[in-house]
N, C-alpha and C positions, 0 to 999 in steps of 0.2 A: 767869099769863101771858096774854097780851089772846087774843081768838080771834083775832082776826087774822094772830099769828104762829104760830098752831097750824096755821091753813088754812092759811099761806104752805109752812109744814114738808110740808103734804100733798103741798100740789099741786106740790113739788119731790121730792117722792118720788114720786109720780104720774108728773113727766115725764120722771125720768129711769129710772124702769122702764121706760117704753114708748119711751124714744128709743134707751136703751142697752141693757139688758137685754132682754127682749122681741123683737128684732127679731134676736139669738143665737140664741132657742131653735131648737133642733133643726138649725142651722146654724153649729154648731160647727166649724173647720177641728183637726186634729189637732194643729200649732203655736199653736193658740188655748188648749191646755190642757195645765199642767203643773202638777206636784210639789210641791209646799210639801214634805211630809216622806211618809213611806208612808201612801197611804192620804189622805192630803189634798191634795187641788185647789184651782186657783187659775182661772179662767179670764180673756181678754181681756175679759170685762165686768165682772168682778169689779174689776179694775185701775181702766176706764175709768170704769163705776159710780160707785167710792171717790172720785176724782177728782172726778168732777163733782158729788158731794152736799158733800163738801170746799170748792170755791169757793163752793154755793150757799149752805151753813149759815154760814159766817163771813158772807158779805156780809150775811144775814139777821140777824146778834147780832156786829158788829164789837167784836171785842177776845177772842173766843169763840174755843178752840183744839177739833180734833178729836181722838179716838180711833180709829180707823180698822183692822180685820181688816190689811186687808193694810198699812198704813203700821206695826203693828207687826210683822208678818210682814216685814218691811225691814228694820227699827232696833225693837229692844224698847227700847229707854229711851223711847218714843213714848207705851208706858203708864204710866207715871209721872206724868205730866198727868193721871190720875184723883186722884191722892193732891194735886193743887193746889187754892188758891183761885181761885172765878170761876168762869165756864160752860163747859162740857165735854160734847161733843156727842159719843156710841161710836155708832159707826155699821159697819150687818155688811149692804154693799153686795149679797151673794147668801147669804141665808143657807139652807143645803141646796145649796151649789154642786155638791155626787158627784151629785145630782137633775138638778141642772138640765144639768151635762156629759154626765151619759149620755140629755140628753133626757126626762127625767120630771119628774113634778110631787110634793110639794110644794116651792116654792121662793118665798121671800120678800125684801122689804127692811125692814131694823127700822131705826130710830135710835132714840136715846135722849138726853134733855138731864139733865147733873147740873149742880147749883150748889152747889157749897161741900160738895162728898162725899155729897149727897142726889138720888136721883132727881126729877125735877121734869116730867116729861113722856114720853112713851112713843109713838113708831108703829109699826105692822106692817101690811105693802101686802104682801097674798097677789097676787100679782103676775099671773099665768092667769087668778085666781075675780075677780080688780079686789075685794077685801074689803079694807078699812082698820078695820084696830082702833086706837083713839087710845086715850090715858089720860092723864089730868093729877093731880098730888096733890091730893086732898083734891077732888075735883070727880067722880070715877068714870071709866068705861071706858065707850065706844061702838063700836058697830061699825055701820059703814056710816050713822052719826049715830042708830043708836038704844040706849040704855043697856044694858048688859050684866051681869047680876048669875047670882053662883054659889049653886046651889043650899042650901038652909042646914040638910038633914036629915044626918044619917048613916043608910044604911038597911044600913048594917053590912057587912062584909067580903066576905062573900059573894057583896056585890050591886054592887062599887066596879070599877069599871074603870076602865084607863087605862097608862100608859106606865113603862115600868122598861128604862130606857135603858143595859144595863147594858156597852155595848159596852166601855168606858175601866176597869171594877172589876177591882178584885185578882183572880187567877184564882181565891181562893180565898174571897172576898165573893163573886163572880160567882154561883159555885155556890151559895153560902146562899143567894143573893138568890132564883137563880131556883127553887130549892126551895121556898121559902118563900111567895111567889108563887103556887101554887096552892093557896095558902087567899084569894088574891081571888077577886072574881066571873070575872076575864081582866085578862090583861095582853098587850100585845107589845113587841116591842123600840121601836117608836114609825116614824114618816114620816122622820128623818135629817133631822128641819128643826125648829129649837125655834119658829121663828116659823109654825108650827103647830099643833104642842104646847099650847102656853100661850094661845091662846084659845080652843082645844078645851074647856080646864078653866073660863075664862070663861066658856064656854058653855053646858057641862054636858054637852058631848059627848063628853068623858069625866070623869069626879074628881080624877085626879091624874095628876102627871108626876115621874119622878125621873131624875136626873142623876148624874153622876159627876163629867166635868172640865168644870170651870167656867170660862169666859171672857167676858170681860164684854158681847162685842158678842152673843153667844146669849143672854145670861140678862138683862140689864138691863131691856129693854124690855121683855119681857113678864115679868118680875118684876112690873112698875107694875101692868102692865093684870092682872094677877090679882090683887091688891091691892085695886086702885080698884072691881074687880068685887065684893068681899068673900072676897075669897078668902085662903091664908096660905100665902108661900112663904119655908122656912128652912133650913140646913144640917140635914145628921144630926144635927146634935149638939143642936138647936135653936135655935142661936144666929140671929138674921135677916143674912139676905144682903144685901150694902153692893157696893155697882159696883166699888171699890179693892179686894175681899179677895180673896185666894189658896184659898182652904180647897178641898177637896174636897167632893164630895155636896152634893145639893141637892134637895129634894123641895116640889113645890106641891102645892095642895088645895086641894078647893072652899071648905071651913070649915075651924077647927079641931078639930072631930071629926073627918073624913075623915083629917085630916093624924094624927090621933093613932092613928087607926083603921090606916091604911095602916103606919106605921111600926113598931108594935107588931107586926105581920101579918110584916112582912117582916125586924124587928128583935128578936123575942121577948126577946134574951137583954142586948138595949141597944145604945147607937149604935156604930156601930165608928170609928175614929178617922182623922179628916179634913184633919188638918194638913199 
């Protein structure tokens, strides 16, 4: 992809955080924010957000369709344009919106470009800190335009922290997990914003992150940028994660020792099943 359309991708993520987004916080009206289903929010700039990375991204790659949180929070057959040919833009206008509704942070904007069922570009606008993590295939991860790469030791169980997101698991996985979990060095339930999460693990500001329900405007983007970081993100089962799949569980990591390290720790007796 030329840089030019990568910076164009920024600086419309840029402006429509701080024209739309941004200028909500902490000025929420009470009819501004409702319900998708229990427990899930949607707010007035989540909608208006969608919308306007929506006209920008197609005028930018004419003939390019979106993916969109809330446009399939509308009509699910919206996602089924991932499973097509051509460019396919998933974009999660506020990601940590229960953050950014009750006025906290972290809260972000990710997109994500696929081509032809493969990730092909990655952003994440920490939207408050103004941090932009990019990632392109086969080109690496940057944040704020300096290179980001993951740590490449394991310094073993004891010493790995990071996220076990176990809010959506079985009630009876939940319980293993977080058993299990105290043979890390620490874990917590994570910030409720994957656009987060996953440059933390770029970062090495923590080693890993694991998931449960998988959707593709949370996981896509920063799939890439852990990736292009050196990093390895795959289902339970180990299979790698693809932006079209359904599967449940999902665990990144700095390396693949970390990744074998952490799942061993929390999966002693093998993966549990994620279909």
């Amino acid at each position: 992809m030329p840089d030019r359309v990568l910076d164009q991708v920024a600086e419309l993520i840029r402006d429509v955080a701080h024209t739309v987004v941004l200028p909500r916080f902490q000025r929420l009206a009470a009819d501004e924010i409702h319900q998708k289903s229990p427990g899930d929010l949607v707010t007035i700039a989540d909608q208006e957000a969608e919308r306007a990375l929506t006209r920008g991204l197609t005028a930018l790659l004419p003939g390019s369709v979106v993916v969109g949180e809330e446009a399939v929070a509308a009509d699910g057959r919206v996602r089924d344009r991932l499973g097509a040919s051509g460019a396919v833009w998933i974009v999660d206008p506020v990601d940590g919106t229960n953050n950014f509704a009750a006025g906290k942070t972290p809260f972000c904007v990710m997109v994500a470009l696929v081509r032809d069922g493969a990730t092909t570009a990655a952003w994440i606008l920490d939207v408050v800190g103004d941090h932009l993590t990019v990632a392109e295939a086969g080109s690496g991860a940057y944040r704020d335009g300096v290179r980001v790469k993951t740590r490449t030791d394991d310094p073993g169980a004891a010493a790995l922290h990071g996220v076990v997101a176990h809010k959506y698991f079985p009630d009876d996985l939940r319980e293993q997990v977080r058993a299990n979990a105290t043979g890390l060095g620490g874990s917590t339930t994570g910030r409720h914003c994957a656009g987060y999460e996953y440059p933390a693990v770029a970062t090495d500001e923590q080693q890993f992150a694991m998931f449960w329900r998988i959707l593709p405007w949370d996981h896509v983007p920063g799939a890439l940028i852990v990736r292009e970081a050196g990093g390895v993100v795959r289902h339970l089962d180990g299979s790698e994660h693809r932006p079209d799949g359904h599967q449940r569980g999902l665990l990144a990591a700095a390396n693949e020792d970390i990744w074998r390290t952490v799942h061993t720790t929390l999966f002693p007796d093998g993966a549990p099943p994620t279909g």
